[in-house]
PDB file with one MODEL, atoms N, CA, C and O in Angstrom:
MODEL        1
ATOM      1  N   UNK A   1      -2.797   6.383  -4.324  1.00  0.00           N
ATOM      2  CA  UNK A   1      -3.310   5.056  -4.601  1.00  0.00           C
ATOM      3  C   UNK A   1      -3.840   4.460  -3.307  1.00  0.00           C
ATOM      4  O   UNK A   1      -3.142   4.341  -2.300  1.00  0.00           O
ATOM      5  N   UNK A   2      -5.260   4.049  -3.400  1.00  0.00           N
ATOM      6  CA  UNK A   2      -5.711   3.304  -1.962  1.00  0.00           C
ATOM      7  C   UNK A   2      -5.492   1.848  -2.106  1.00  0.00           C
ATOM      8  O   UNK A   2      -6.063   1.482  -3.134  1.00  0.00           O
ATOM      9  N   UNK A   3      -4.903   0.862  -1.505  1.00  0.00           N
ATOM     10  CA  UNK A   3      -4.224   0.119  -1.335  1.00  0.00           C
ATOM     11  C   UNK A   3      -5.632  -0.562  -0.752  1.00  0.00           C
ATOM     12  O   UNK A   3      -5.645  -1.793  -0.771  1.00  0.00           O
ATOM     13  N   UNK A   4      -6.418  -0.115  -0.410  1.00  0.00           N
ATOM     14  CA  UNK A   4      -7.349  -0.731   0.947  1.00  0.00           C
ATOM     15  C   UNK A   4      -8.236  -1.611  -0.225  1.00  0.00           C
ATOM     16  O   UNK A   4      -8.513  -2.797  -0.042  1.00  0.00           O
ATOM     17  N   UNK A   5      -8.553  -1.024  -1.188  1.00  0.00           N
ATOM     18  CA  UNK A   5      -9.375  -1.569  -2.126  1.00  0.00           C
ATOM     19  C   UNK A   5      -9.135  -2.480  -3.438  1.00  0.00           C
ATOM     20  O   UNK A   5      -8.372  -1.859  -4.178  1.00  0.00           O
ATOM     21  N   UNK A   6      -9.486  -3.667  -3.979  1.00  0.00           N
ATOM     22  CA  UNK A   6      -9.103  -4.710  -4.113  1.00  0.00           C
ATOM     23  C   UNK A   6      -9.430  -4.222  -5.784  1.00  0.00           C
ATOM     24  O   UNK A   6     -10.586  -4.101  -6.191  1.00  0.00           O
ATOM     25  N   UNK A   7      -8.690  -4.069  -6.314  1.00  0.00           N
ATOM     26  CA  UNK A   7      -8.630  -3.731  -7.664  1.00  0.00           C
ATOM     27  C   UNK A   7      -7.916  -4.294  -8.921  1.00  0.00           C
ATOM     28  O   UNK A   7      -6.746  -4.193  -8.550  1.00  0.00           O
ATOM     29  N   UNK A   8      -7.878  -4.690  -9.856  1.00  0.00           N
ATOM     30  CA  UNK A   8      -6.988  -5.227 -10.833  1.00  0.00           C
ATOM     31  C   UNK A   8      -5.947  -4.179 -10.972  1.00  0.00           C
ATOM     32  O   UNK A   8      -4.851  -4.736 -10.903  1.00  0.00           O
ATOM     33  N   UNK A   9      -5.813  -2.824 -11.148  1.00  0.00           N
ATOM     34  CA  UNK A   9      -5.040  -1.516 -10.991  1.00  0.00           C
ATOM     35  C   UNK A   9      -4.506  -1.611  -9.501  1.00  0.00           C
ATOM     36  O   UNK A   9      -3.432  -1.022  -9.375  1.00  0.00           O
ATOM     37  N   UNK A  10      -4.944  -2.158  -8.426  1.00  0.00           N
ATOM     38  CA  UNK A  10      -4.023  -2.118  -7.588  1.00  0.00           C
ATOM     39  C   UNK A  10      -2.887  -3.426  -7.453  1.00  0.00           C
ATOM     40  O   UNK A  10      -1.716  -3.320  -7.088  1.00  0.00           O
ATOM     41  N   UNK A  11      -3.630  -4.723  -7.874  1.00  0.00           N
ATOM     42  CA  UNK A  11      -2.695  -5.687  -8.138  1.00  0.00           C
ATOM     43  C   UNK A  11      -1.719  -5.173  -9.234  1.00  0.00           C
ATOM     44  O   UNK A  11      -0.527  -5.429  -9.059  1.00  0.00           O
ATOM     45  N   UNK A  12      -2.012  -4.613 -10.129  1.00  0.00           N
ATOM     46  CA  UNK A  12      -0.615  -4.500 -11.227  1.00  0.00           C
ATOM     47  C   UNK A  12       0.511  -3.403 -10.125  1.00  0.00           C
ATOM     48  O   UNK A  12       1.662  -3.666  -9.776  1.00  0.00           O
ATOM     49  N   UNK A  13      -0.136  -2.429  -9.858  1.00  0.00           N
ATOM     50  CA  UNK A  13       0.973  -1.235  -8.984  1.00  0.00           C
ATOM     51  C   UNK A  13       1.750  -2.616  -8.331  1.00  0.00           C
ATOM     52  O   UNK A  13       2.780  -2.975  -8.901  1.00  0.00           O
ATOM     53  N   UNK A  14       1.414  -3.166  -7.496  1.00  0.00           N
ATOM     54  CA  UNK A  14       1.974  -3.771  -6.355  1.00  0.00           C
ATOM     55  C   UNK A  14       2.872  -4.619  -6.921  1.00  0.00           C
ATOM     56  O   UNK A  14       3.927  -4.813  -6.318  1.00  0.00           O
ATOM     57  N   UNK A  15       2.677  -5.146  -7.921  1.00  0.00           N
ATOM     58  CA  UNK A  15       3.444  -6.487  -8.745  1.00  0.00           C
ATOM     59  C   UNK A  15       4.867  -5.696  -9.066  1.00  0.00           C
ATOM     60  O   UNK A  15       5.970  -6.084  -8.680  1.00  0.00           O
ATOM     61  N   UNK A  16       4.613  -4.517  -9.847  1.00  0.00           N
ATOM     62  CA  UNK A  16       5.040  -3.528 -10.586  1.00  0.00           C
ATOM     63  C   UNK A  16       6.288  -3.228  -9.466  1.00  0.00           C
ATOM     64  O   UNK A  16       7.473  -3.537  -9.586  1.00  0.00           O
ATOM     65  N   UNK A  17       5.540  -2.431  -8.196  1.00  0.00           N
ATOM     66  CA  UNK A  17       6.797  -2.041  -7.569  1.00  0.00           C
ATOM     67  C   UNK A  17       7.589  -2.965  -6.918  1.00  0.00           C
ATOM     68  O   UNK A  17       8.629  -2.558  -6.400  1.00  0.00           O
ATOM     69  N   UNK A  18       7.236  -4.360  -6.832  1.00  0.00           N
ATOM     70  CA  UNK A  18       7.758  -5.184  -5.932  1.00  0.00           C
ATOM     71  C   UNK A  18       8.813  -5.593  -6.487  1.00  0.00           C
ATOM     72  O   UNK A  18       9.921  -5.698  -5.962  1.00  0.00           O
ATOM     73  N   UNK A  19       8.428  -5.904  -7.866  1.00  0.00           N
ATOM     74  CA  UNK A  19       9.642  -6.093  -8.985  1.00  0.00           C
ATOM     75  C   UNK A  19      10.660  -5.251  -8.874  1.00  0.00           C
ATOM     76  O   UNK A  19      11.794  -5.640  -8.594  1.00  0.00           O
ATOM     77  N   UNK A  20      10.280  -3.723  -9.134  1.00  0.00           N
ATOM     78  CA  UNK A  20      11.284  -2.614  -8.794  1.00  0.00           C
ATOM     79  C   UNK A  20      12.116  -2.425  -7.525  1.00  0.00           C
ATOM     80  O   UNK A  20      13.267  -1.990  -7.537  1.00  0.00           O
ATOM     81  N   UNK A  21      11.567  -2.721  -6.632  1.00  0.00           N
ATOM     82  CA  UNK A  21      12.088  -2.658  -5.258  1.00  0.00           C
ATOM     83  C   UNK A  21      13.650  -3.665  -5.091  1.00  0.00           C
ATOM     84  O   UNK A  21      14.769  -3.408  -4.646  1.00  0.00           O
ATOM     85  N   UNK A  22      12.953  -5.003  -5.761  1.00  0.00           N
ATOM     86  CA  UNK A  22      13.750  -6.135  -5.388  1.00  0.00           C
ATOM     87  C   UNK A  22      14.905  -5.990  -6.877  1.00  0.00           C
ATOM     88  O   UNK A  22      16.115  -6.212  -6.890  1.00  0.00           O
ATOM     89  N   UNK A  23      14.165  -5.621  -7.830  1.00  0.00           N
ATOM     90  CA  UNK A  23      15.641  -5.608  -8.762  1.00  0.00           C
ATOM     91  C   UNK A  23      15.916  -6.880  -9.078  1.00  0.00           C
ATOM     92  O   UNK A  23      17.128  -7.059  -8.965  1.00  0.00           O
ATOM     93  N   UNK A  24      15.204  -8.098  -9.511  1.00  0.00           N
ATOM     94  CA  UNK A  24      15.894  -9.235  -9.658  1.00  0.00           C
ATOM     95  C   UNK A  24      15.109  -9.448 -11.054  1.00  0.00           C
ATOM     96  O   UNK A  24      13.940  -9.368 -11.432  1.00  0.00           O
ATOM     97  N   UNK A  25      16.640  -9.829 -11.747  1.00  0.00           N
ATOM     98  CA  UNK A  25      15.852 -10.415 -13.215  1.00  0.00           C
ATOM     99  C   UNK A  25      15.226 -11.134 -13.208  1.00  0.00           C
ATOM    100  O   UNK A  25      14.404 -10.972 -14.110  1.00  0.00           O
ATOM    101  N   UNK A  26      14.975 -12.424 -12.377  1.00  0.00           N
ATOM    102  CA  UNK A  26      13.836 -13.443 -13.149  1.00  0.00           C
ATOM    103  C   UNK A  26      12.358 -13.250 -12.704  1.00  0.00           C
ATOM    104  O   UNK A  26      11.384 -13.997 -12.803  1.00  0.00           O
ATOM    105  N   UNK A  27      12.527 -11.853 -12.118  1.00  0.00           N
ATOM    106  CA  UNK A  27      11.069 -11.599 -11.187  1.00  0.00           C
ATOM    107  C   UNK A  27      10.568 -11.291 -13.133  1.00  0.00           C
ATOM    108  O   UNK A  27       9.374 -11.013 -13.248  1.00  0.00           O
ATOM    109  N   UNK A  28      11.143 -11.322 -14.108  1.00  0.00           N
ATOM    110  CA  UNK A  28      10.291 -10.583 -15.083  1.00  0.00           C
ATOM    111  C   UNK A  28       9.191 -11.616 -16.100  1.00  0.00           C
ATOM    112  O   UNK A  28       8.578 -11.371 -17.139  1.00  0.00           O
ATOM    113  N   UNK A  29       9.294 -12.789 -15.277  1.00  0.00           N
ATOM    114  CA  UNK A  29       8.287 -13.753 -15.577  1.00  0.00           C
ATOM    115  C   UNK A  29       7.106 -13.854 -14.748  1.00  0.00           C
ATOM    116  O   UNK A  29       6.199 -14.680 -14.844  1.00  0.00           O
ATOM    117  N   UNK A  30       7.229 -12.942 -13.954  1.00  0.00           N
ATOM    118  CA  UNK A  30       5.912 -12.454 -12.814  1.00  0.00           C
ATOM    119  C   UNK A  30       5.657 -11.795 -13.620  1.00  0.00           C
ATOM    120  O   UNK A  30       6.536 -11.309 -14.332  1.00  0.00           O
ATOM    121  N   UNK A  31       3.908 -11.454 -13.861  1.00  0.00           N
ATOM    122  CA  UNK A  31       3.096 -10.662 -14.724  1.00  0.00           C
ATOM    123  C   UNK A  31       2.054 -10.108 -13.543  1.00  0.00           C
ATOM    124  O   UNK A  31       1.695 -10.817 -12.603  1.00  0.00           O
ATOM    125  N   UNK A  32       1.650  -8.800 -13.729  1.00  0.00           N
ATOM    126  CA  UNK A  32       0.378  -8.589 -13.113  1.00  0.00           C
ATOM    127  C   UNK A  32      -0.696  -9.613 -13.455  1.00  0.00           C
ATOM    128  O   UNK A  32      -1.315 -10.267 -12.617  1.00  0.00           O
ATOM    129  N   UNK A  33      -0.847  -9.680 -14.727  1.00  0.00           N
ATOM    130  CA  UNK A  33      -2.266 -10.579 -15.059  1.00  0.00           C
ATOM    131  C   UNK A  33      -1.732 -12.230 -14.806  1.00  0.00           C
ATOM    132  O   UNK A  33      -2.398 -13.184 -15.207  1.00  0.00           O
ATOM    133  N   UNK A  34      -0.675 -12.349 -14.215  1.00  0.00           N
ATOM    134  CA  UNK A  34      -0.847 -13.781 -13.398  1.00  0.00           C
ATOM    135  C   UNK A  34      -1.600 -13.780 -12.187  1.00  0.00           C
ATOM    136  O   UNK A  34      -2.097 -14.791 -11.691  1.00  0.00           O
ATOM    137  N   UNK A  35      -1.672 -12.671 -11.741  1.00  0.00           N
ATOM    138  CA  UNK A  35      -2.636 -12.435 -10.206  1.00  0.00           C
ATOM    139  C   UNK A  35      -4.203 -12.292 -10.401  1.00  0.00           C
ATOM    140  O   UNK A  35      -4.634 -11.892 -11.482  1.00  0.00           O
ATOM    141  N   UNK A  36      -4.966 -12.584  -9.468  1.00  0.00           N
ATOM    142  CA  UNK A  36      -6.122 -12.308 -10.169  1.00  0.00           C
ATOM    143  C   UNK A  36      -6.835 -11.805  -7.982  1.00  0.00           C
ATOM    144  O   UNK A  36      -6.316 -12.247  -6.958  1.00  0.00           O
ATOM    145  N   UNK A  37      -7.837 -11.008  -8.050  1.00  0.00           N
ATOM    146  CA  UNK A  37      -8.071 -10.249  -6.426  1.00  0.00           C
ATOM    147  C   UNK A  37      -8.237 -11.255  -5.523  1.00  0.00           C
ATOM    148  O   UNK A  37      -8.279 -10.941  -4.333  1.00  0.00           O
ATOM    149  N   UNK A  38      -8.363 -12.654  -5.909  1.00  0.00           N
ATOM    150  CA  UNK A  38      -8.549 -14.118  -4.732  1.00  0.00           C
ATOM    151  C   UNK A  38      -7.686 -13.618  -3.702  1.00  0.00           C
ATOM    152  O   UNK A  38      -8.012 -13.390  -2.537  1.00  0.00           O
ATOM    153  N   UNK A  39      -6.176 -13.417  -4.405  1.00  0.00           N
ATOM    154  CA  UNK A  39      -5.320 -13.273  -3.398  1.00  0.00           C
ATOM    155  C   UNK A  39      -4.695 -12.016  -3.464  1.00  0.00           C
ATOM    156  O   UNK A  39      -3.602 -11.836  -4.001  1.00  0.00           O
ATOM    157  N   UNK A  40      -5.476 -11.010  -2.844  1.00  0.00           N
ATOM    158  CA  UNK A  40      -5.202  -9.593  -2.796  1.00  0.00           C
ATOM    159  C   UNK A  40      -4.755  -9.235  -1.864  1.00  0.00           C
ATOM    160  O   UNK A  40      -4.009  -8.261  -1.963  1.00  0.00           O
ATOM    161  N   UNK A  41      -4.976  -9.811  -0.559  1.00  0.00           N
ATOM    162  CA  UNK A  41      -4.775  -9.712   0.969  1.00  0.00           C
ATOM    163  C   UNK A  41      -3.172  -9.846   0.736  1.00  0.00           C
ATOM    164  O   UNK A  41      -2.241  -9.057   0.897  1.00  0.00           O
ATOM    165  N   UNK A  42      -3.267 -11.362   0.229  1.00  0.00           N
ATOM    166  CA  UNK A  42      -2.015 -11.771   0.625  1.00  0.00           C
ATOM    167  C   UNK A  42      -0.904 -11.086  -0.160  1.00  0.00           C
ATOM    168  O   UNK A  42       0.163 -10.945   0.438  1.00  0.00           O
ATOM    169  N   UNK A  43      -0.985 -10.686  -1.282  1.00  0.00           N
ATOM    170  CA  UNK A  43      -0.355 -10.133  -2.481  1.00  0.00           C
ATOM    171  C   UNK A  43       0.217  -8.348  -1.414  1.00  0.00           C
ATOM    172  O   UNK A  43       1.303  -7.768  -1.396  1.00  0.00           O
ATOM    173  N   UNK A  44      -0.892  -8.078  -0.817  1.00  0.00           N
ATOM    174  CA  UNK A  44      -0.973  -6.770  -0.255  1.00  0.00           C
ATOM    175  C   UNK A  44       0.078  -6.862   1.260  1.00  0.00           C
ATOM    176  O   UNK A  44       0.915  -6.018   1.580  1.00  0.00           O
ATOM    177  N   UNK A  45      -0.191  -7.858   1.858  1.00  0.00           N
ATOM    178  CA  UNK A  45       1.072  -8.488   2.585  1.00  0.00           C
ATOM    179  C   UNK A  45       2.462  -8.582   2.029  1.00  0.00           C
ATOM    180  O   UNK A  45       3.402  -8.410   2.806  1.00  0.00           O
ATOM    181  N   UNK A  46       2.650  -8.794   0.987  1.00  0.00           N
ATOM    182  CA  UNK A  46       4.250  -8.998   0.830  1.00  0.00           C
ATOM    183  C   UNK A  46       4.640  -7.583   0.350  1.00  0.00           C
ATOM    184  O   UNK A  46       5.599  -7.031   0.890  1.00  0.00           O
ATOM    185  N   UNK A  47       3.928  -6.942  -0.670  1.00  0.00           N
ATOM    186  CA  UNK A  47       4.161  -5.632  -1.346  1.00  0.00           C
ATOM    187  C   UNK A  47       4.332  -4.884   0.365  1.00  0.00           C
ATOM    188  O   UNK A  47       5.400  -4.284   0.490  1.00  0.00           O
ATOM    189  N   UNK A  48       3.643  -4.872   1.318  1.00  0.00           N
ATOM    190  CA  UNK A  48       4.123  -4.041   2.537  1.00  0.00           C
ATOM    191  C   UNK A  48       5.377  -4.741   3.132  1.00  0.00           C
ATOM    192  O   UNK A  48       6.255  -3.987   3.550  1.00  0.00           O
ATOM    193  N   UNK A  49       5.548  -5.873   3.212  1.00  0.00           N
ATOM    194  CA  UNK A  49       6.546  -6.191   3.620  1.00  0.00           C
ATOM    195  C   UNK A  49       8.151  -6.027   2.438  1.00  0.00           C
ATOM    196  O   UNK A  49       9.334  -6.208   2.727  1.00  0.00           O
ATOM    197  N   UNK A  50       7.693  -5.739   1.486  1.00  0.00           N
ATOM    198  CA  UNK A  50       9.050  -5.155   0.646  1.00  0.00           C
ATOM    199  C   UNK A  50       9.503  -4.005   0.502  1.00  0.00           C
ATOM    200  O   UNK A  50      10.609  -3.566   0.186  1.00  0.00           O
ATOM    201  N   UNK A  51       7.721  -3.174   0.990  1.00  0.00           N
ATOM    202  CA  UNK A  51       7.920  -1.550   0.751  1.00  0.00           C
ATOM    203  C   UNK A  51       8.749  -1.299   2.384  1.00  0.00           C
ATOM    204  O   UNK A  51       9.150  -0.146   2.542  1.00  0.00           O
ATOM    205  N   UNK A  52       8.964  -2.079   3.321  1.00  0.00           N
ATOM    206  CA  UNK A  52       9.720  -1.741   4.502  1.00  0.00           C
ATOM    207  C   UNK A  52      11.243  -1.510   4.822  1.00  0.00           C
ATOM    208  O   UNK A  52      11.919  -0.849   5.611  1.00  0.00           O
ATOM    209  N   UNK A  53      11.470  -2.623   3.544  1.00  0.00           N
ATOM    210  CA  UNK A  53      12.983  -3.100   3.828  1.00  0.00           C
ATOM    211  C   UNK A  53      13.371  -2.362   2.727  1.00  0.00           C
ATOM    212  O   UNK A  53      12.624  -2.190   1.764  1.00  0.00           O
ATOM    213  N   UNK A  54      15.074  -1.681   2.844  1.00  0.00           N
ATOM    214  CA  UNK A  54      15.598  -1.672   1.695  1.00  0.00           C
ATOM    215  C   UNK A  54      16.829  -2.666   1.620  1.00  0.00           C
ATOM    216  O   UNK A  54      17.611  -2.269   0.757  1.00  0.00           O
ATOM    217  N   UNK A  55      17.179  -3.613   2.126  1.00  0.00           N
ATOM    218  CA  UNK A  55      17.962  -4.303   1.598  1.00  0.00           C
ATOM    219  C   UNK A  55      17.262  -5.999   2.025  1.00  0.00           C
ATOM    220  O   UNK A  55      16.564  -6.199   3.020  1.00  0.00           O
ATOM    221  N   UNK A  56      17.733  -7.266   0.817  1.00  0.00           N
ATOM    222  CA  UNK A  56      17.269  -8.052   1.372  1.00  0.00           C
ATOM    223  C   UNK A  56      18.036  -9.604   0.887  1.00  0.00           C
ATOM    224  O   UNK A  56      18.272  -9.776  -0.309  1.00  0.00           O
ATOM    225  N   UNK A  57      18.341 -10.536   1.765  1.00  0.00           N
ATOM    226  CA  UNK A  57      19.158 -11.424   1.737  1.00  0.00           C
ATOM    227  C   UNK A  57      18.596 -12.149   0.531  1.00  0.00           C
ATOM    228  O   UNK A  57      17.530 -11.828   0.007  1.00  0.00           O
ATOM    229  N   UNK A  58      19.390 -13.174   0.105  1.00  0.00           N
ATOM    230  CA  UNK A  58      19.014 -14.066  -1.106  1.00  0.00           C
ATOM    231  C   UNK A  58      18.230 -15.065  -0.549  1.00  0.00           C
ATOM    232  O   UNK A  58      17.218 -15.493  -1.105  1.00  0.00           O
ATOM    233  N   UNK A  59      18.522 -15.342   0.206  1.00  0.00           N
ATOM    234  CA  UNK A  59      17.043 -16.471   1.291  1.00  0.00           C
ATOM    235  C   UNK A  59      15.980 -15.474   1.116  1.00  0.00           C
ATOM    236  O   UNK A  59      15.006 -15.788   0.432  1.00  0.00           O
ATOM    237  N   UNK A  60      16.051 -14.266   1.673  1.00  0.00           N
ATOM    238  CA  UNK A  60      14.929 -13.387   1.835  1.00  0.00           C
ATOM    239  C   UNK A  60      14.143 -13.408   0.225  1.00  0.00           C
ATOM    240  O   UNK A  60      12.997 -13.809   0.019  1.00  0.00           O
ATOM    241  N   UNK A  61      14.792 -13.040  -0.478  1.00  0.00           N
ATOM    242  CA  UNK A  61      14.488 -12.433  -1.968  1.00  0.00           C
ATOM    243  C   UNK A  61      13.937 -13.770  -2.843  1.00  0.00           C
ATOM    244  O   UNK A  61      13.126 -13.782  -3.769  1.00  0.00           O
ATOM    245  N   UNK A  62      14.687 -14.919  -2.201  1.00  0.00           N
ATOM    246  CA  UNK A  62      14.158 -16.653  -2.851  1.00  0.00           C
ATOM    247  C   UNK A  62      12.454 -16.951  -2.071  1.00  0.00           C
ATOM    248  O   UNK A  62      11.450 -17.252  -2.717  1.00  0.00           O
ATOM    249  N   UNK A  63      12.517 -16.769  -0.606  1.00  0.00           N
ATOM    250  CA  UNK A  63      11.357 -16.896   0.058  1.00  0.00           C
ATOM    251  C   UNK A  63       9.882 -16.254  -1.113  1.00  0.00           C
ATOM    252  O   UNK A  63       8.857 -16.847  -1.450  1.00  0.00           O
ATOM    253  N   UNK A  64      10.484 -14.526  -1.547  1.00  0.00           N
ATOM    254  CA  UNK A  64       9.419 -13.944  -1.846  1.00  0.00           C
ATOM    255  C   UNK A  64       9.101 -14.032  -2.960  1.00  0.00           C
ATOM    256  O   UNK A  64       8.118 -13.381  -3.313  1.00  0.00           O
ATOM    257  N   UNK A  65       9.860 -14.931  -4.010  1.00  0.00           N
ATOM    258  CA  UNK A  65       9.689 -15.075  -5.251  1.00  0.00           C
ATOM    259  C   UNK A  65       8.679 -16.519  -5.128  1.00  0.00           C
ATOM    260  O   UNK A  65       7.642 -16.866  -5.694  1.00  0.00           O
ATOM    261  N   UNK A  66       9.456 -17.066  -4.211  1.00  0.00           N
ATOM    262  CA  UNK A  66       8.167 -18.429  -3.935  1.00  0.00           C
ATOM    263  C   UNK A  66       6.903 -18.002  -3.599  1.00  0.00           C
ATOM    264  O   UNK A  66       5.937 -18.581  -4.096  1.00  0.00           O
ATOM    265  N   UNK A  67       6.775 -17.223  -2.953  1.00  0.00           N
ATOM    266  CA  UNK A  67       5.292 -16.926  -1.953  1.00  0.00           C
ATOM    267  C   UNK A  67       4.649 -16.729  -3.482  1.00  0.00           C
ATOM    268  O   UNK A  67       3.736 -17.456  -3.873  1.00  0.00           O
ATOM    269  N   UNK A  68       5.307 -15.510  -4.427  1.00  0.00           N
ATOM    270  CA  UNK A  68       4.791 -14.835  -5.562  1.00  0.00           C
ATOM    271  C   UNK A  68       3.982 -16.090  -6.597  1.00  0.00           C
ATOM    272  O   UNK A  68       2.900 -16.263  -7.158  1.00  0.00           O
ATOM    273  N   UNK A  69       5.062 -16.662  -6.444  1.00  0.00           N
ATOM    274  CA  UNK A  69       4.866 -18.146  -7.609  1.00  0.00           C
ATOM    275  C   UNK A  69       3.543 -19.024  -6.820  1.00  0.00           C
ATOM    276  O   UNK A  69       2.718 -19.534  -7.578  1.00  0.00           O
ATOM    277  N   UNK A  70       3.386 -19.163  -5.594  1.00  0.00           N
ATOM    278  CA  UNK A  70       1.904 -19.587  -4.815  1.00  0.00           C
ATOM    279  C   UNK A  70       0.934 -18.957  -5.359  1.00  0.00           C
ATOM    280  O   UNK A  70      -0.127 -19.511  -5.646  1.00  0.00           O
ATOM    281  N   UNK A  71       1.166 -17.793  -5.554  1.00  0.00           N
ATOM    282  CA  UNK A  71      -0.108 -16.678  -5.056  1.00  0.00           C
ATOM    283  C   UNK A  71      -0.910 -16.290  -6.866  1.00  0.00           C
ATOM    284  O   UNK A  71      -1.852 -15.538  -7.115  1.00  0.00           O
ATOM    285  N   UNK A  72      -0.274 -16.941  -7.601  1.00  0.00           N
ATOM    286  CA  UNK A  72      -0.313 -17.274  -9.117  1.00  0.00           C
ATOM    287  C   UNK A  72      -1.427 -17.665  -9.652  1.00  0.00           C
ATOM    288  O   UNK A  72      -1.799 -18.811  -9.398  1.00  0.00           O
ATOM    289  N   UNK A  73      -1.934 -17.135 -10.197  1.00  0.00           N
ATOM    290  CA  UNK A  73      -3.583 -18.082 -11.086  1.00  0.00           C
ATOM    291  C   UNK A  73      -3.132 -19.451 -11.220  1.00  0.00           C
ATOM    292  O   UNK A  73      -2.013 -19.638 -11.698  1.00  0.00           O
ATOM    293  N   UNK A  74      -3.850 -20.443 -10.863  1.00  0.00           N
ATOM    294  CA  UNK A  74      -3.957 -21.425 -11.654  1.00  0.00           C
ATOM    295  C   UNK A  74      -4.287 -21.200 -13.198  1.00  0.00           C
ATOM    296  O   UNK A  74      -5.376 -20.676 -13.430  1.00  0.00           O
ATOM    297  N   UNK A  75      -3.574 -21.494 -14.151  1.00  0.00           N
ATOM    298  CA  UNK A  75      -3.683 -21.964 -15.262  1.00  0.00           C
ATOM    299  C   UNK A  75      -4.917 -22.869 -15.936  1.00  0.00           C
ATOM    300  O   UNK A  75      -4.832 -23.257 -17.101  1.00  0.00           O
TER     301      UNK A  75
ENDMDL
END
């Protein structure tokens, strides 16, 4: 998967594993199709910063659910 390129298939992977990584139930109100490529950069920033760590504090894990909830289509 090239990561470099700004794709609707690469936003879902990233959503997908970030969820998996972190393991937290209420991440399951995060949807891929809440994201849309505006914010791909940034979306592509946190997915590297989760794919680094394997363990992560509840501050840590609250921070990234916020950033997620920013980075959200407007409605």
């Amino acid at each position: 998967m090239n990561l470099a390129e700004k794709s609707v298939e690469n936003v879902e992977y990233m959503i997908e594993q970030i969820k998996e990584k972190l393991r937290v139930l209420n991440f399951g109100a995060i949807k891929p199709s809440h994201f849309d490529e505006e914010m791909y950069e940034e979306l592509r920033d946190i997915y590297e910063l989760v794919m680094k760590k394997n363990t992560f504090s509840p501050n840590e894990m609250q921070a990234i659910a916020e950033e997620l909830g920013n980075l959200r289509k407007q409605q």
